[in-house]
Each structure stands twice: as structure tokens, then as C-alpha cells.
N, C-alpha and C positions, 0 to 999 in steps of 0.2 A: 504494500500500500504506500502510497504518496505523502510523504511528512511533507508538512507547509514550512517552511521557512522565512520567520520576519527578521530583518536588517533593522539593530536596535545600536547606535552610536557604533559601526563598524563591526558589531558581534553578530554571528547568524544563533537565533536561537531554534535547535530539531529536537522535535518532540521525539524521543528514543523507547526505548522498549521500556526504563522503568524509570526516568527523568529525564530532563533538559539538559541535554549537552551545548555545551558553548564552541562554536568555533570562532576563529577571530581570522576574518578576511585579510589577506595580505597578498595578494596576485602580485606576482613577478613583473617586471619591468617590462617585458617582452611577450605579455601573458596573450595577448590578442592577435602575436603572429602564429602561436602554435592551433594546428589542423584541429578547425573543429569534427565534432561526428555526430553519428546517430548514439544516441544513451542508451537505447535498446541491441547495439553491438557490444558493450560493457559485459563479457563474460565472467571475468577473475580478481580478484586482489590480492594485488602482491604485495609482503611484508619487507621491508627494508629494515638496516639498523645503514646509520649515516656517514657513520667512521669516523666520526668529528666529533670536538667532545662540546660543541653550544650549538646553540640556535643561531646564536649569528656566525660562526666560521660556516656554519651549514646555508645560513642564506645568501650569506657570500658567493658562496658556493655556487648556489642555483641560480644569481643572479650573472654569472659569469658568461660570455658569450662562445662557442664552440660550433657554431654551423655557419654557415653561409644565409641563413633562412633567418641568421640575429637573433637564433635559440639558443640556449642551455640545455643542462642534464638536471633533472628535478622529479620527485615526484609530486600529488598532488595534495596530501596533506604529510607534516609535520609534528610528532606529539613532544614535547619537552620535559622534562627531565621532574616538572613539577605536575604533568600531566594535559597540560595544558595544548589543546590542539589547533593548529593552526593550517588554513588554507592557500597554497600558492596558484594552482590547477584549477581552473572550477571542472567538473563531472566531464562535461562534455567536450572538454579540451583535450588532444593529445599530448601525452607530458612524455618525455626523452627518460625513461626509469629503468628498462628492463630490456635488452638485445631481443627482437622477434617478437616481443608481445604487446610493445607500448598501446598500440590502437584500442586493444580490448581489455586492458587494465584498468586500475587505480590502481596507484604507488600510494602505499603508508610507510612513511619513513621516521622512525625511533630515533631522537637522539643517542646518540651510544657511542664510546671513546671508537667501537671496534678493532681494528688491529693498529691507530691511530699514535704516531705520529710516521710509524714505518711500515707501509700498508706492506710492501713487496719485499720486503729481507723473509731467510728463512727461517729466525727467530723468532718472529713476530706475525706466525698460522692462527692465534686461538684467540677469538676474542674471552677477554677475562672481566668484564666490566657488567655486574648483575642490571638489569633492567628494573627501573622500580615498582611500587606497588601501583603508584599515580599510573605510568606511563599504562602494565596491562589493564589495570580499568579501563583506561580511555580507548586505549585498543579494542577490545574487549565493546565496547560499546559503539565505536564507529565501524567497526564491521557490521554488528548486527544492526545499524541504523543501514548501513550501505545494501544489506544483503534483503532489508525490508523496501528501503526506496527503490532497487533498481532490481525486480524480480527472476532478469537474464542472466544476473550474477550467480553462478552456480559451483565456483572451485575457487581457493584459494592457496596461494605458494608463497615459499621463501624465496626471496632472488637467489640463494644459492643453487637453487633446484631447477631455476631455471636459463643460468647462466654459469652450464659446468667448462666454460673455457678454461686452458691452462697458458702462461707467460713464465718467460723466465723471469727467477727471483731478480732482486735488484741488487744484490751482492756475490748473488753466484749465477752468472749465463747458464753454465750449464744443470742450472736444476730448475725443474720446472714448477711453479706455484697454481692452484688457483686465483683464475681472476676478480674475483665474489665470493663472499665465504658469508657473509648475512642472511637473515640476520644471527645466527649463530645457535649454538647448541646450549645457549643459558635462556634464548627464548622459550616462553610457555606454554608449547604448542597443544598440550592436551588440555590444559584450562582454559584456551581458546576455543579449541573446538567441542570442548564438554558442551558450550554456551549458544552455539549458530549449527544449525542445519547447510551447510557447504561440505563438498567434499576437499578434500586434502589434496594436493599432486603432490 
């Protein structure tokens, strides 16, 4: 079913499955050259952790230009550290988050140190940084709002699972790393999916 969203001083407030979550609008610099779509091709949600350890190294981040098209790499919402969620993407935009699937996604991306400040050496594979209680609520609850508003959303992934590329480490050519390792193995994936009717990939 269709949650109504009112625009209250910058905050969207959606009626959720057992309260008002807040999101707080902040679209990207560049937000109205990325490809719009139909919402009804919205099949998946993919989970991110950001590898950055703030909101702003992360919006930095997304605000950074890497195409020719005057896009970035982003997903479409943001949860912080204090749980708090924020929007860069709206639904029906294409956002740059995931090799092969961006069209039919939504990116929810975790603040999380992840393998953060040396993503590619080959001491620094595991993310070790616990996710907070704030952050999975919020998770936890923008999925089942997502999986209620847009009822063609039917599976959800980790971008590890679905970007199993390998590169050479950054300290040793000859060994080979994962390119994606998020959002990692401290994520709570069976108290996620205790709570939403989506299948897993």
C-alpha cells in the first residue's frame, strides 16, 4: 500500500509499519541528471555499509563527480551512526550503487568505518566496526516501509553478493582482493529478515 508523505520544514514524514519515521531530504547536487524510471521496475534492495566513518566524508563522497553525465556513485538513502536517515536519491531516480543492478534497486547505505582508511591492502579484509542498535532499527524499518510502498520489490542483497569482482591488493599486485566486501559479516541479517517478507539473494 501507498504511504502518503508530507514535506514538514525539509523532513518527509512515512507512516511505517508501527510509527513515523523521519527522513531528512538532502538530494545530491546532480540529483536531476540521474535517469529517471518507472517505480514499478524497482525489484531489490540492496544493503551497503559506506566504508567511511561520517556522514559527511560519505557525502563528500556522493557529491563527487565520476561520469561524463556530471554523476557520482551514491546510493539512495543514508542511515547514521545515530540512526538517523537521510535521503540523497528520490525512489525513482537511478543512483550509481551496485555494478548491473542500479536500474532496479534502492541503495541503503550504513554509515560504517568498513575496511576504512585502507580499503585495498591485504590486512585490512574484515570489517571490525559493530553496526549500532539506532542504525538496525532504522534499517529494519525503511525496508519494511520500502517493501510496503513499492509492492514489485521482492528480494533483497548485500552488495557483497552482488558485486563478487576481485583486484589486486594495493600492497601486493600479485594477490588478488575483493572489490566489495559490505556490508559485512557483523551485519544482522536474520533480524532483518525475521521482520519483512523479501526473499534473500
Amino acid at each position: 500500500m501507498f504511504k502518503v508523505g508530507v514535506m514538514i520544514t525539509g523532513l518527509l514524514l512515512l507512516a511505517g509499519c508501527s510509527s513515523i519515521q523521519k527522513v531528512v531530504q538532502q538530494p545530491l547536487p546532480y540529483h536531476n541528471k540521474l535517469q529517471l524510471r518507472d517505480i514499478s521496475s524497482v525489484d531489490m534492495i540492496v544493503i551497503h555499509c559506506t566504508e567511511l566513518p561520517t556522514l559527511e566524508l560519505s557525502r563528500e563522497f556522493g557529491e563527487t563527480v565520476h561520469y561524463k553525465s556530471g554523476t557520482g556513485n551514491s546510493g539512495h538513502y543514508y542511515i547514521d551512526k545515530d540512526g538517523v536517515v537521510y535521503q540523497y536519491v528520490a525512489d525513482n531516480r537511478v543512483a550509481n550503487h551496485v555494478r548491473g543492478h542500479n536500474e532496479h534497486s534502492i541503495g541503503i547505505e550504513i554509515i560504517n568505518n568498513g575496511r576504512y582508511p585502507d580499503w585495498y591492502t591485504t590486512g585490512s579484509q574484515q570489517n571490525v566496526e559493530a553496526y549500532t542498535p539506532q542504525q538496525v532499527h532504522s534499517v529494519i524499518k525503511l525496508v519494511h516501509r520500502l517493501s510496503e510502498q513499492y509492492p514489485s520489490i521482492r528480494n533483497i542483497a548485500g552488495h557483497q553478493e552482488l558485486d563478487q569482482s576481485l583486484m589486486p591488493s594495493s600492497d601486493d599486485p600479485n594477490i588478488k582482493i575483493r572489490r566489495k566486501v559490505d556490508p559485512g559479516p557483523l551485519f544482522p541479517w536474520a533480524q532483518l529478515m525475521s521482520t519483512v517478507e523479501l526473499s534473500k539473494r
